[in-house]
DSSP file (Angstrom, degrees, kcal/mol; ACC not computed):
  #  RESIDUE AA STRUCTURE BP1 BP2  ACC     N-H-->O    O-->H-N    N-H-->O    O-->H-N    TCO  KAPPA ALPHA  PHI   PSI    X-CA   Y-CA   Z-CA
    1    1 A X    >         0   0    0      0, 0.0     3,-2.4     0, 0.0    19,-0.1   0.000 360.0 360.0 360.0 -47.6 -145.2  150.1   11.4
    2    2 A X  T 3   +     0   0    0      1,-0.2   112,-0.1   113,-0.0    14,-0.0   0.473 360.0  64.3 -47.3  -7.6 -146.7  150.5   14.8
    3    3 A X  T 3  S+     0   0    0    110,-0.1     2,-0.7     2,-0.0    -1,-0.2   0.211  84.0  73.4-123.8  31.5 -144.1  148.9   16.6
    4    4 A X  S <  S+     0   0    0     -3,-2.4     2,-0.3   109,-0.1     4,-0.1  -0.965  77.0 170.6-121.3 138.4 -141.1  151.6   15.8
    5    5 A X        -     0   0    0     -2,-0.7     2,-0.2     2,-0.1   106,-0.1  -0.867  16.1 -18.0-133.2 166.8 -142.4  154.4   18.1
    6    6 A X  S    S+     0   0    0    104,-0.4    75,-0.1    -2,-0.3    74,-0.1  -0.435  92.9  45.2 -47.0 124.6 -141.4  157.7   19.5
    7    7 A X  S    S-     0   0    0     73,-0.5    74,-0.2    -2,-0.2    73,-0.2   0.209  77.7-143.6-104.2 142.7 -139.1  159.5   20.0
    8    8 A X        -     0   0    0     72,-1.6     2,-0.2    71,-0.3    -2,-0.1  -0.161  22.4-171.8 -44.3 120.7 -137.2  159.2   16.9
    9    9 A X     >  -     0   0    0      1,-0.1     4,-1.3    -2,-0.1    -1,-0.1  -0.373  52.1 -95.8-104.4-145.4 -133.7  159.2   16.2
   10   10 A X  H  > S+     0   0    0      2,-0.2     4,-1.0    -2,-0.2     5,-0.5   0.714 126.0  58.8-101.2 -34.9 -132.7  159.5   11.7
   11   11 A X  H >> S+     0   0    0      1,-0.2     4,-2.8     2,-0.2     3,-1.0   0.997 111.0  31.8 -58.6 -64.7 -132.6  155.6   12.1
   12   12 A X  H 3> S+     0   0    0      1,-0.3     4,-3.1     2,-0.2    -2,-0.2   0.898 114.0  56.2 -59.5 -36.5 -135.7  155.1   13.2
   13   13 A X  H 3X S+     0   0    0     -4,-1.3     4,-1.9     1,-0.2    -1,-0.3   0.862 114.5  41.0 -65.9 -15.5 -137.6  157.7   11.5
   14   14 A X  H <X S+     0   0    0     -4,-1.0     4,-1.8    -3,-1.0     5,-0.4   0.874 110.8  59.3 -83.9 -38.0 -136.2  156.4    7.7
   15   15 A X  H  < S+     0   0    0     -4,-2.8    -2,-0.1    -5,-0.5    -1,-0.1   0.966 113.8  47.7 -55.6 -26.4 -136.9  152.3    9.1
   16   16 A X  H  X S+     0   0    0     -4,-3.1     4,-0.6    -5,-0.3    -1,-0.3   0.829 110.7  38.7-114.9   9.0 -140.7  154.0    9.4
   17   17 A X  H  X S+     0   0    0     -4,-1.9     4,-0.5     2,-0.2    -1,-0.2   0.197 116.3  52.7 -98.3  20.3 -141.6  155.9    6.4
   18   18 A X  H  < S+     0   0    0     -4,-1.8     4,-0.2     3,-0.1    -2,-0.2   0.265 114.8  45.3-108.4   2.2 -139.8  152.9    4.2
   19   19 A X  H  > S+     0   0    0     -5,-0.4     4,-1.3     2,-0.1    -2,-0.2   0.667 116.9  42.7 -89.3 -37.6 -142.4  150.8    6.6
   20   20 A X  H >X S+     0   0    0     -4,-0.6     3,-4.1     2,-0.2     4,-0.9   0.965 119.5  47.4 -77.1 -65.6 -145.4  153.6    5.7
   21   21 A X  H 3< S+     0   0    0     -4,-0.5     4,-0.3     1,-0.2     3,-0.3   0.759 116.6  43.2 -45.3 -36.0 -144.0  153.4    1.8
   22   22 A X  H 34 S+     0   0    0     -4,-0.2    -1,-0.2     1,-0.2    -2,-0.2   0.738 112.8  50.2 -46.1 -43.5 -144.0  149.7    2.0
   23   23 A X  H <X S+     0   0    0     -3,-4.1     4,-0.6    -4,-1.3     5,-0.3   0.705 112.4  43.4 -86.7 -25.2 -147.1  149.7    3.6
   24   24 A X  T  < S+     0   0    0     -4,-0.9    -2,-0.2    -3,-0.3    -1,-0.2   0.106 101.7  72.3-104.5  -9.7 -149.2  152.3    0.8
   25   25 A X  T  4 S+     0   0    0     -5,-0.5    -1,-0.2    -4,-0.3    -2,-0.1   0.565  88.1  64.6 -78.0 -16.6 -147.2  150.1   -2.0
   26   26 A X  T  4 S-     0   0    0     -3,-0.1    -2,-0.2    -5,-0.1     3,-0.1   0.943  93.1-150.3 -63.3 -59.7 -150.1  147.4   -0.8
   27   27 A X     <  +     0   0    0     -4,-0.6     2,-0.4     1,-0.3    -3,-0.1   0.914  50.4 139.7  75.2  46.3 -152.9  149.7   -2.1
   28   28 A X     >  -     0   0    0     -5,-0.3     4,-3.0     2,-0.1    -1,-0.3  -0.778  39.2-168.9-132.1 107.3 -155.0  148.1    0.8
   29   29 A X  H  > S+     0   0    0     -2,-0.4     4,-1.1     1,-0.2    30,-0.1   0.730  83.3  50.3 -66.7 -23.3 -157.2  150.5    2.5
   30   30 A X  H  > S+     0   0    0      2,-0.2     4,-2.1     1,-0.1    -1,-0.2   0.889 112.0  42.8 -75.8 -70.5 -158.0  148.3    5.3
   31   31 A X  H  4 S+     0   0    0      2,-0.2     4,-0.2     1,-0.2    -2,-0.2   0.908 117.2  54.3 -57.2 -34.0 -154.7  147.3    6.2
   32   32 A X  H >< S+     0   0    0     -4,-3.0     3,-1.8     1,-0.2    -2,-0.2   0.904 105.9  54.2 -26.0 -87.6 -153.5  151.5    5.7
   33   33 A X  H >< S+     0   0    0     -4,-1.1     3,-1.0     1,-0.3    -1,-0.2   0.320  92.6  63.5 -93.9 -11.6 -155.7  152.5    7.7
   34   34 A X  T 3< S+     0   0    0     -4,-2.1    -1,-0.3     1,-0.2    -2,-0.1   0.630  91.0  72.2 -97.7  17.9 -154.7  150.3   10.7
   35   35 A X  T <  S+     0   0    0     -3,-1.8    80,-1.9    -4,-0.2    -1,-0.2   0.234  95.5  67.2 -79.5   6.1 -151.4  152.2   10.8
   36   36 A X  E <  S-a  115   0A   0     -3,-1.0     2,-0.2    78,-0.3    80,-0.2  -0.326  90.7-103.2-109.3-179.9 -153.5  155.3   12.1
   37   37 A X  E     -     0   0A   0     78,-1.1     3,-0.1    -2,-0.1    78,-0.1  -0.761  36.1-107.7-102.3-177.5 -155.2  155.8   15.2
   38   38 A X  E    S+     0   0A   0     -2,-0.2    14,-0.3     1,-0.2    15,-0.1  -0.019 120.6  36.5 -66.0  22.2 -158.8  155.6   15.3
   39   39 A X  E    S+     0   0A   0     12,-0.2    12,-0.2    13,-0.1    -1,-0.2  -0.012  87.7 158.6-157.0   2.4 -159.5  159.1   15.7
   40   40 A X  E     -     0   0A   0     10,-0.2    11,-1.9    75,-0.1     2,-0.4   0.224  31.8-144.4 -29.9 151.2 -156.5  160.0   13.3
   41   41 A X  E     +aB 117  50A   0     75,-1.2    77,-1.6     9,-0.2     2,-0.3  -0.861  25.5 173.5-129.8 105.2 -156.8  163.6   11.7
   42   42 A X  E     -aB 118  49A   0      7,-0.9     7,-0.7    -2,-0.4     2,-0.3  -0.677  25.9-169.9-106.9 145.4 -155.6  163.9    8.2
   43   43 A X  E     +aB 119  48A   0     75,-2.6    77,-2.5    -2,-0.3     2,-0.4  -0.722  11.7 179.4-148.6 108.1 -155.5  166.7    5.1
   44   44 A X  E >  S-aB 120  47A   0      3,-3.3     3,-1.7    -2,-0.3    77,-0.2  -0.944  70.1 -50.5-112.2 136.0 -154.2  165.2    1.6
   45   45 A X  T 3  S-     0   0    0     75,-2.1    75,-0.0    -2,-0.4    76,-0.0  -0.029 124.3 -15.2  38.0-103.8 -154.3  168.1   -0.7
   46   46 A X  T 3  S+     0   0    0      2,-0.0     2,-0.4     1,-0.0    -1,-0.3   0.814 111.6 107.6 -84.1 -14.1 -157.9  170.0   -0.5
   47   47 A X  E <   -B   44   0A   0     -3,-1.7    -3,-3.3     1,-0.1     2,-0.1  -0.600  57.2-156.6-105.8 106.9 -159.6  166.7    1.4
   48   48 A X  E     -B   43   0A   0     -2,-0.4     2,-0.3    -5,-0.2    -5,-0.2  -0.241  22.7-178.9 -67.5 150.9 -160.4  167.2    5.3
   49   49 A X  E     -B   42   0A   0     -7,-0.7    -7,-0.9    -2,-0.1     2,-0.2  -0.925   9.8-177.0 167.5 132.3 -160.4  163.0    6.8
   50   50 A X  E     +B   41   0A   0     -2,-0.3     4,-0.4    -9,-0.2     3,-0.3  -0.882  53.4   2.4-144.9  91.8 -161.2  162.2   10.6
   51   51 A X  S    S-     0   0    0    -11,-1.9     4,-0.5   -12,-0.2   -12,-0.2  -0.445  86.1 -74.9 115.4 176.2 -161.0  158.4   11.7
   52   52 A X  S  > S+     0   0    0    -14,-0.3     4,-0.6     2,-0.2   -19,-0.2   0.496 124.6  48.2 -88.1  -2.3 -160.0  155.0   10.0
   53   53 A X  H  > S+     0   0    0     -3,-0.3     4,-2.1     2,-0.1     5,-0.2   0.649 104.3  59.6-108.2 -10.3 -162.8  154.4    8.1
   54   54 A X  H  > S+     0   0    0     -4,-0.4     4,-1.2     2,-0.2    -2,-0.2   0.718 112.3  42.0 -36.4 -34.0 -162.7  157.7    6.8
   55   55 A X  H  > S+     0   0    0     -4,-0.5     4,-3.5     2,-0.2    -2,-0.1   0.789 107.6  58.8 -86.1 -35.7 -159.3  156.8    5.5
   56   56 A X  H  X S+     0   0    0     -4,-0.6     4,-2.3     2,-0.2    -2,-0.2   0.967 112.4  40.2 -47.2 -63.5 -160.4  153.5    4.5
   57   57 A X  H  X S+     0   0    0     -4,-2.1     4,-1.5     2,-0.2    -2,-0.2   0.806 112.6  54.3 -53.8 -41.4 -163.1  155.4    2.1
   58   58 A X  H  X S+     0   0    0     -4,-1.2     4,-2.2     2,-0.2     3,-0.5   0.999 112.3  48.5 -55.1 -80.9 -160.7  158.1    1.0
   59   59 A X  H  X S+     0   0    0     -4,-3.5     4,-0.7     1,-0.2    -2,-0.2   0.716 105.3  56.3 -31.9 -37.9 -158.2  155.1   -0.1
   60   60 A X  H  X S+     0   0    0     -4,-2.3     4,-2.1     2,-0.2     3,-0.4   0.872 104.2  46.6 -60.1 -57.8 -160.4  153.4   -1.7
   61   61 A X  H  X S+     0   0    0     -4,-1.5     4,-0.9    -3,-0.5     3,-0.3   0.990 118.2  50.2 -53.0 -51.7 -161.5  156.2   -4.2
   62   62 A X  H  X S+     0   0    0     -4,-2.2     4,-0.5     1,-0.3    -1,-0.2   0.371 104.1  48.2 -84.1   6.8 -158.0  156.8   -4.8
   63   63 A X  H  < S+     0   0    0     -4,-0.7    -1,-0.3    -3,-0.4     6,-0.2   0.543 107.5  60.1 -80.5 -38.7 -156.7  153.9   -5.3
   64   64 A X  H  < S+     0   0    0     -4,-2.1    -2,-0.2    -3,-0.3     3,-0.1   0.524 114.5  33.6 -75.5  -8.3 -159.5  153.4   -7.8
   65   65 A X  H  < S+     0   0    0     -4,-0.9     2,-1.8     1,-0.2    27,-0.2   0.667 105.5  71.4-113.1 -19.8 -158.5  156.5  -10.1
   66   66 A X  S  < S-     0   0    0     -4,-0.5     3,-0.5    -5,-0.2    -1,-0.2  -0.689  76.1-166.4-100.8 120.7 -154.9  156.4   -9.7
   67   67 A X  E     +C   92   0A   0     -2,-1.8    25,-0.7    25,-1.2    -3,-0.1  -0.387  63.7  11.2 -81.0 138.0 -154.2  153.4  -11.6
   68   68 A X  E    S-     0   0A   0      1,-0.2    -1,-0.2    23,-0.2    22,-0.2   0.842  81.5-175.7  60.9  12.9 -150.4  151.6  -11.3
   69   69 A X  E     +     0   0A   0     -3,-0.5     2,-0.4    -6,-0.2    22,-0.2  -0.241  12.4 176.0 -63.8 138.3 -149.5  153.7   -8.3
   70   70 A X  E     -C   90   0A   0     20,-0.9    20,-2.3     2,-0.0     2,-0.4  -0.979  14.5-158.2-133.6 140.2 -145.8  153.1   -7.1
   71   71 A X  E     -C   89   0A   0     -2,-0.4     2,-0.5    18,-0.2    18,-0.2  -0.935  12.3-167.0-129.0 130.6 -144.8  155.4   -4.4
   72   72 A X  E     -C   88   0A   0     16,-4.2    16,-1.3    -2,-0.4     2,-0.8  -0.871  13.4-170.6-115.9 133.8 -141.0  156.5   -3.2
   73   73 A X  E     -C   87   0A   0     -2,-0.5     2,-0.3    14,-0.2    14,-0.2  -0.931   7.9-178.1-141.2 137.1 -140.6  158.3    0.3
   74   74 A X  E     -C   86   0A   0     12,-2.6    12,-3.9    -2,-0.8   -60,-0.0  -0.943  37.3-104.4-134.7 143.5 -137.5  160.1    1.8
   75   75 A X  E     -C   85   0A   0     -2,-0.3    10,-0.2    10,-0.2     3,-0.1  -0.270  30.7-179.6 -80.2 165.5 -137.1  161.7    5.3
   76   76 A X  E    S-     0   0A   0      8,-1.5     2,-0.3     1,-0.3     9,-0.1   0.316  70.7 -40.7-121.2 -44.8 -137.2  165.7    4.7
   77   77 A X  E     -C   84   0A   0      7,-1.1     7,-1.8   -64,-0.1    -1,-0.3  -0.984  56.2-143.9-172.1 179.3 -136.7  166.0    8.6
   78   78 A X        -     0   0    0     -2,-0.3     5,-0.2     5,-0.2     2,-0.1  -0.699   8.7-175.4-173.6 134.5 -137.6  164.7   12.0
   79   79 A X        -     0   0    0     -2,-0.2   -71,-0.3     3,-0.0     3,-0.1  -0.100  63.7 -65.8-123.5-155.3 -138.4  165.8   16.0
   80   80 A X  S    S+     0   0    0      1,-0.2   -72,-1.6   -73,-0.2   -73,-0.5   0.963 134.1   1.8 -70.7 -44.5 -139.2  163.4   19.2
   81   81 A X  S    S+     0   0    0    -74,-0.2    28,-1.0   -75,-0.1    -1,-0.2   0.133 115.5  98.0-141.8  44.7 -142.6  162.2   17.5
   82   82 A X  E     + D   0 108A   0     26,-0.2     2,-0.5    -3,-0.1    26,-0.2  -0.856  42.8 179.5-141.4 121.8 -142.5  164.1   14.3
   83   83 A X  E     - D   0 107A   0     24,-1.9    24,-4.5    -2,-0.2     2,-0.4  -0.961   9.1-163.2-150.0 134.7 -141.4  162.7   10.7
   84   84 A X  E     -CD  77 106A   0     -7,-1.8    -8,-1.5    -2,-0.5    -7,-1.1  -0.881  12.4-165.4-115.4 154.6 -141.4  164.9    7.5
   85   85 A X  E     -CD  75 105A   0     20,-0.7    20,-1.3    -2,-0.4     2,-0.3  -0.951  21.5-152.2-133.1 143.5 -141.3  163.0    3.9
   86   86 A X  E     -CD  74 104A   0    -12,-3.9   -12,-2.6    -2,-0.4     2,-0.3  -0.850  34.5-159.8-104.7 162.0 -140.6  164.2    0.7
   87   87 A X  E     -CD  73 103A   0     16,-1.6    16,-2.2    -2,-0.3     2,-0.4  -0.949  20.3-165.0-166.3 143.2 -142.6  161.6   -1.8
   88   88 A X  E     +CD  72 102A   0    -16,-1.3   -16,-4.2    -2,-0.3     2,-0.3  -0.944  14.5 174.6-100.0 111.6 -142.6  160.5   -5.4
   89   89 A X  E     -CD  71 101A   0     12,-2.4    12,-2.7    -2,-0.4     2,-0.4  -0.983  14.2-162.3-132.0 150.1 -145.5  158.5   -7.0
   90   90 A X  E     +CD  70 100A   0    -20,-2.3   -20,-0.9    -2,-0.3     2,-0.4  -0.748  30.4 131.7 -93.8 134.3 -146.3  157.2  -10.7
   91   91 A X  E     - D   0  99A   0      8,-1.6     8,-1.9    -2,-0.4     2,-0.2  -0.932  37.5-113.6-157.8-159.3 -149.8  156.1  -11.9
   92   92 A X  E     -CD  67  98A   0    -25,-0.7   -25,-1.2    -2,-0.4     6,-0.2  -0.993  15.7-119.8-152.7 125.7 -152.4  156.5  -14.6
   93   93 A X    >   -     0   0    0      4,-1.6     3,-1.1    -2,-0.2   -27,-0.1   0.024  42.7 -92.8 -61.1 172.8 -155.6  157.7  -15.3
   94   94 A X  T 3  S+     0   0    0      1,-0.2    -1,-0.1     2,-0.1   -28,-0.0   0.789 130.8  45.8 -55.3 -32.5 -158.9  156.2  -16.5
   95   95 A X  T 3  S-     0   0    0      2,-0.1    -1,-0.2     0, 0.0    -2,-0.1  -0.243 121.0-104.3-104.2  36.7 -157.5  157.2  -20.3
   96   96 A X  S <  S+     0   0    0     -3,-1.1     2,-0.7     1,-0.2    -2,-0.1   0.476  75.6 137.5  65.5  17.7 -153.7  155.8  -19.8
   97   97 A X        -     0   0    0     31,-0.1    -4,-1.6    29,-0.0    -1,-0.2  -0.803  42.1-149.1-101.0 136.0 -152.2  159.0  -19.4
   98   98 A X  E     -D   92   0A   0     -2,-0.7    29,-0.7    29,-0.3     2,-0.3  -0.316  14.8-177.7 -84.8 159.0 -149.4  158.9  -16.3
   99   99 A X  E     -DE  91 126A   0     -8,-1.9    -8,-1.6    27,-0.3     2,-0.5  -0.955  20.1-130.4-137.3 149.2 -148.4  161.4  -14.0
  100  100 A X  E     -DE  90 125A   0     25,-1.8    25,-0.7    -2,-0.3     2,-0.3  -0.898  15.3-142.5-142.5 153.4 -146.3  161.8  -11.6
  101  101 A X  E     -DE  89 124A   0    -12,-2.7   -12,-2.4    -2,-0.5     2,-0.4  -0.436  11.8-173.6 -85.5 117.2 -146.8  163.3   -7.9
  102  102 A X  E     +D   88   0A   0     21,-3.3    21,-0.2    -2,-0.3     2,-0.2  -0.963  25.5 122.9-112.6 138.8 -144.6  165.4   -5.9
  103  103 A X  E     -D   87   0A   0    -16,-2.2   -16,-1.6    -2,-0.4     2,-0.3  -0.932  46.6-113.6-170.4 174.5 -145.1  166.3   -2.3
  104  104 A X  E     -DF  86 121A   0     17,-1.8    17,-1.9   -18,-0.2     2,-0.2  -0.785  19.3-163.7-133.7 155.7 -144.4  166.6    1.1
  105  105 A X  E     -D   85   0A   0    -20,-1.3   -20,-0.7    -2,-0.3     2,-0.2  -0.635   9.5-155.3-132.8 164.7 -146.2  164.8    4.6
  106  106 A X  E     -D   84   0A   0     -2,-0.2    13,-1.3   -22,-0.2   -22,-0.2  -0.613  16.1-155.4-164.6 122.9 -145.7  165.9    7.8
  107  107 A X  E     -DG  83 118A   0    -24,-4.5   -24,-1.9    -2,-0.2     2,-0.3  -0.579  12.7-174.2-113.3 127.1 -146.3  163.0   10.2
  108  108 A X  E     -DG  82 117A   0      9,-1.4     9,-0.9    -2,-0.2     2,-0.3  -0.794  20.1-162.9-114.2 175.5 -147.4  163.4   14.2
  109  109 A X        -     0   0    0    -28,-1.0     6,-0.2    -2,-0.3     2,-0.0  -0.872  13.4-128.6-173.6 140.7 -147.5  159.9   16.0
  110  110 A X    >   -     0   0    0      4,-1.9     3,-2.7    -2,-0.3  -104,-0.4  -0.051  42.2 -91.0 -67.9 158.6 -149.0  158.8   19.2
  111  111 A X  T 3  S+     0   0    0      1,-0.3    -1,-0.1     2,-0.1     4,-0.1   0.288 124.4  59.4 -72.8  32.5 -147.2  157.0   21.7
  112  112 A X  T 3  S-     0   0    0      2,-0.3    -1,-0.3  -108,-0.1  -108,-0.1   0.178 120.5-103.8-130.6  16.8 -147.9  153.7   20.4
  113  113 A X  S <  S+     0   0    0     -3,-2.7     2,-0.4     1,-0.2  -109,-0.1   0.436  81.3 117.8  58.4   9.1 -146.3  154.6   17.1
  114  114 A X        -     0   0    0   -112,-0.1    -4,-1.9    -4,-0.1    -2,-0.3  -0.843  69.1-101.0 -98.8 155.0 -149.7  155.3   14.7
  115  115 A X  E     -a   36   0A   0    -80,-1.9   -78,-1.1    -2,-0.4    -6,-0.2  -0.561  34.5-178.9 -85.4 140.9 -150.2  158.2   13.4
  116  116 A X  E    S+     0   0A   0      1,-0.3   -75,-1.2    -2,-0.2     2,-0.3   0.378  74.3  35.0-110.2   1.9 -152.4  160.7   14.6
  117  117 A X  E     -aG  41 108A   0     -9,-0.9    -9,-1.4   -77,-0.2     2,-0.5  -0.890  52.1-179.8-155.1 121.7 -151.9  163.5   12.2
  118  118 A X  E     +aG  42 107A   0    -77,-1.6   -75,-2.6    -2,-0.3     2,-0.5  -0.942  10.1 178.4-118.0  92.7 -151.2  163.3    8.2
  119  119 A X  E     -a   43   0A   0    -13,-1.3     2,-0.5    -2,-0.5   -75,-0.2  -0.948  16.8-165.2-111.9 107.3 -151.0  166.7    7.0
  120  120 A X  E     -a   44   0A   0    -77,-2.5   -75,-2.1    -2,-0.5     2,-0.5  -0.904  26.5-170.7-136.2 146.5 -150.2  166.5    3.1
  121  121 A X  B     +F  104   0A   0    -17,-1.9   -17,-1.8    -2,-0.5     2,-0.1  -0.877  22.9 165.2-106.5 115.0 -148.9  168.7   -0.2
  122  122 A X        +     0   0    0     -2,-0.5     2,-0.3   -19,-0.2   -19,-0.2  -0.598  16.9 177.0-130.0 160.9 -149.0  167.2   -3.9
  123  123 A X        -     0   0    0    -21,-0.2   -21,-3.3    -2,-0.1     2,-0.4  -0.717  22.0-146.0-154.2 149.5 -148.8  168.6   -7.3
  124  124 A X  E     -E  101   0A   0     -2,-0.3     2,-0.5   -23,-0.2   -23,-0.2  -0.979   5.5-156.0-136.4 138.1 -148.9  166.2  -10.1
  125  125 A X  E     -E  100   0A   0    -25,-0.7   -25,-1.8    -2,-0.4     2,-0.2  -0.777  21.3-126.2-129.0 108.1 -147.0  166.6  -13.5
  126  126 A X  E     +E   99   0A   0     -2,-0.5     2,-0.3   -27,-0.2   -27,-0.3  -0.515  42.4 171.0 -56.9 126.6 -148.2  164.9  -16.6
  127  127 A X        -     0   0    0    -29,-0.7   -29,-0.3    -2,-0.2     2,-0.2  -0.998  32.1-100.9-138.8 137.6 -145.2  162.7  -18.0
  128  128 A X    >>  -     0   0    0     -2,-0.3     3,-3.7     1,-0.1     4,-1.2  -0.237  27.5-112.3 -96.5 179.7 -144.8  160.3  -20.5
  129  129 A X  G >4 S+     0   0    0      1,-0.4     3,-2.0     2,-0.2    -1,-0.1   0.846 123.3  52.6 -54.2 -50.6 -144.7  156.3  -20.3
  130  130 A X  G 34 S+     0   0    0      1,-0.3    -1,-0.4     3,-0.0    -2,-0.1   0.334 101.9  52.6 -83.5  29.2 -141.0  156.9  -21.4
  131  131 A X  G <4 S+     0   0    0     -3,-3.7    -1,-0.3    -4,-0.1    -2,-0.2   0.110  86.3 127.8-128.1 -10.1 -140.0  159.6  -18.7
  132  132 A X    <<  -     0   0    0     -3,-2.0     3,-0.4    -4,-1.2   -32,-0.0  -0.269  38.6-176.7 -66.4 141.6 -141.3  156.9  -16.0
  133  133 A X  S    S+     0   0    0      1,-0.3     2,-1.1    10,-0.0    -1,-0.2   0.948  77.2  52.1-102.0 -32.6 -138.9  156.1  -13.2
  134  134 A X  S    S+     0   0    0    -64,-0.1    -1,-0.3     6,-0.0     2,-0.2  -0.633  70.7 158.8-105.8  69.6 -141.0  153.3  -11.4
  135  135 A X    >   -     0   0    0     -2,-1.1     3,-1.4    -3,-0.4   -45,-0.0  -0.593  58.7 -78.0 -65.3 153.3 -142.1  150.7  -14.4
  136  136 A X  T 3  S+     0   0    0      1,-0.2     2,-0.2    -2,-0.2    -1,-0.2   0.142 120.9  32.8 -38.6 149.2 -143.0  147.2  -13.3
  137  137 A X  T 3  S+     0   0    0      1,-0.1     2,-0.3    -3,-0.1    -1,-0.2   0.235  92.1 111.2  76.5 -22.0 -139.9  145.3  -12.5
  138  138 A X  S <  S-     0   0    0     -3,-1.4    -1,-0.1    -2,-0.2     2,-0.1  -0.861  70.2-120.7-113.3 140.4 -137.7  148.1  -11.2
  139  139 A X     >  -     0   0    0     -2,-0.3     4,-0.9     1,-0.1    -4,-0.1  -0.169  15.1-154.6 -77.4 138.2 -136.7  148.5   -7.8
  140  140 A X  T  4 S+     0   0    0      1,-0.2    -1,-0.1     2,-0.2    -6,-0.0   0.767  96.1  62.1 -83.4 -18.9 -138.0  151.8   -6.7
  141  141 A X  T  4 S+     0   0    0      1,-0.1    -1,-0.2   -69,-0.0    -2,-0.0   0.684  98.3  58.6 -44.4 -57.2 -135.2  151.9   -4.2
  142  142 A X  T  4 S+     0   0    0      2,-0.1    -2,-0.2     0, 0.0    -1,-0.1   0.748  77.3 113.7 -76.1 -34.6 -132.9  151.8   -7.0
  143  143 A X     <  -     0   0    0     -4,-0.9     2,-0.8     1,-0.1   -10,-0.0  -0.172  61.7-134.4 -10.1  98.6 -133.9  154.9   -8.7
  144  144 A X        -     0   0    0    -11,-0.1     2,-0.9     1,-0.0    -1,-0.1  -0.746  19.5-154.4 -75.2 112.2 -131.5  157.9   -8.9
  145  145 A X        -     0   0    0     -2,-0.8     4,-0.1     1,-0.0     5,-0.0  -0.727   7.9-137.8-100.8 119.1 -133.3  160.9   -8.1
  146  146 A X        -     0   0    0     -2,-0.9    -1,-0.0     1,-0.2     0, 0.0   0.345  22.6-115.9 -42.6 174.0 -131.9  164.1   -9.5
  147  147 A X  S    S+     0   0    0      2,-0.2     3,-0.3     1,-0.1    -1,-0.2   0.429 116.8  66.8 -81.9  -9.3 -131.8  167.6   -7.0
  148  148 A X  S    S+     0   0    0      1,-0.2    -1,-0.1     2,-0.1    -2,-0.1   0.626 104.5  37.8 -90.7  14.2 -134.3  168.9   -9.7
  149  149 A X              0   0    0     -4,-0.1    -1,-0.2     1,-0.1    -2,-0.2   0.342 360.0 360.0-114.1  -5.0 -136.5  166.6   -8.6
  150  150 A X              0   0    0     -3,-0.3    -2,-0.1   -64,-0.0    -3,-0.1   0.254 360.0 360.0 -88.6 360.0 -135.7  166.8   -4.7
């Protein structure tokens, strides 16, 4: 992911949040986290996060309650070293019930292409196992997503 860098044209900015989404489909905090800088500055929902092992620990918790997470990301917008996402993801709680999360990123990045600033906005919408769009086996890619879902 580090080696499509700033500034951004519409190519490059989609080749690198389908590299971020690719890379957060892993569910490996270590290997996340070396897509940052070290001094990276983040806010996902209420949760303030300063560094890479900060991110490391953050992933880790959340990876361990959202169960089955499959994540979809789509450019919103994009400047010289700036990428905004809209993003989809499916999981499951500790009691099987799924949700799924909609929200928005807004991505700064150093001149070595990691990101230095993860600013993000979620709300997550209880749905059931037959309203899921990303089941096991299906391309996530492949997905239609409605404009009421946009």
């Amino acid at each position: 992911m580090a080696n499509i860098v700033p500034p951004f044209t519409r190519e490059t900015a989609i080749l690198k949040l389908k590299a971020a989404q690719a890379l957060w489909n892993t569910k490996n905090p270590e290997k996340v986290a070396l897509a940052y800088t070290p001094d990276s500055i983040w806010r996902n929902r209420t949760t303030f996060i300063k560094g890479q092992q900060e991110i490391i620990s953050f992933l880790k918790d959340k990876w361990a309650k959202e169960n089955g997470y499959r994540l979809r990301k789509e450019l919103f917008c994009f400047a010289e070293n700036k990428i905004a996402v809209q993003f989809w993801y499916e999981w499951y709680d500790e009691e099987g019930k799924w949700f799924r999360s909609y929200g928005l990123e807004d991505w700064t990045f150093a001149a070595d292409g990691k990101m230095e600033k993860r600013q993000m906005s979620c709300n997550d919408v209880s749905i059931l196992d037959d309203e899921r769009w990303f089941k096991d086996g299906v391309d996530i890619e492949s997905v239609e997503i409605s404009d009421e879902h946009y």
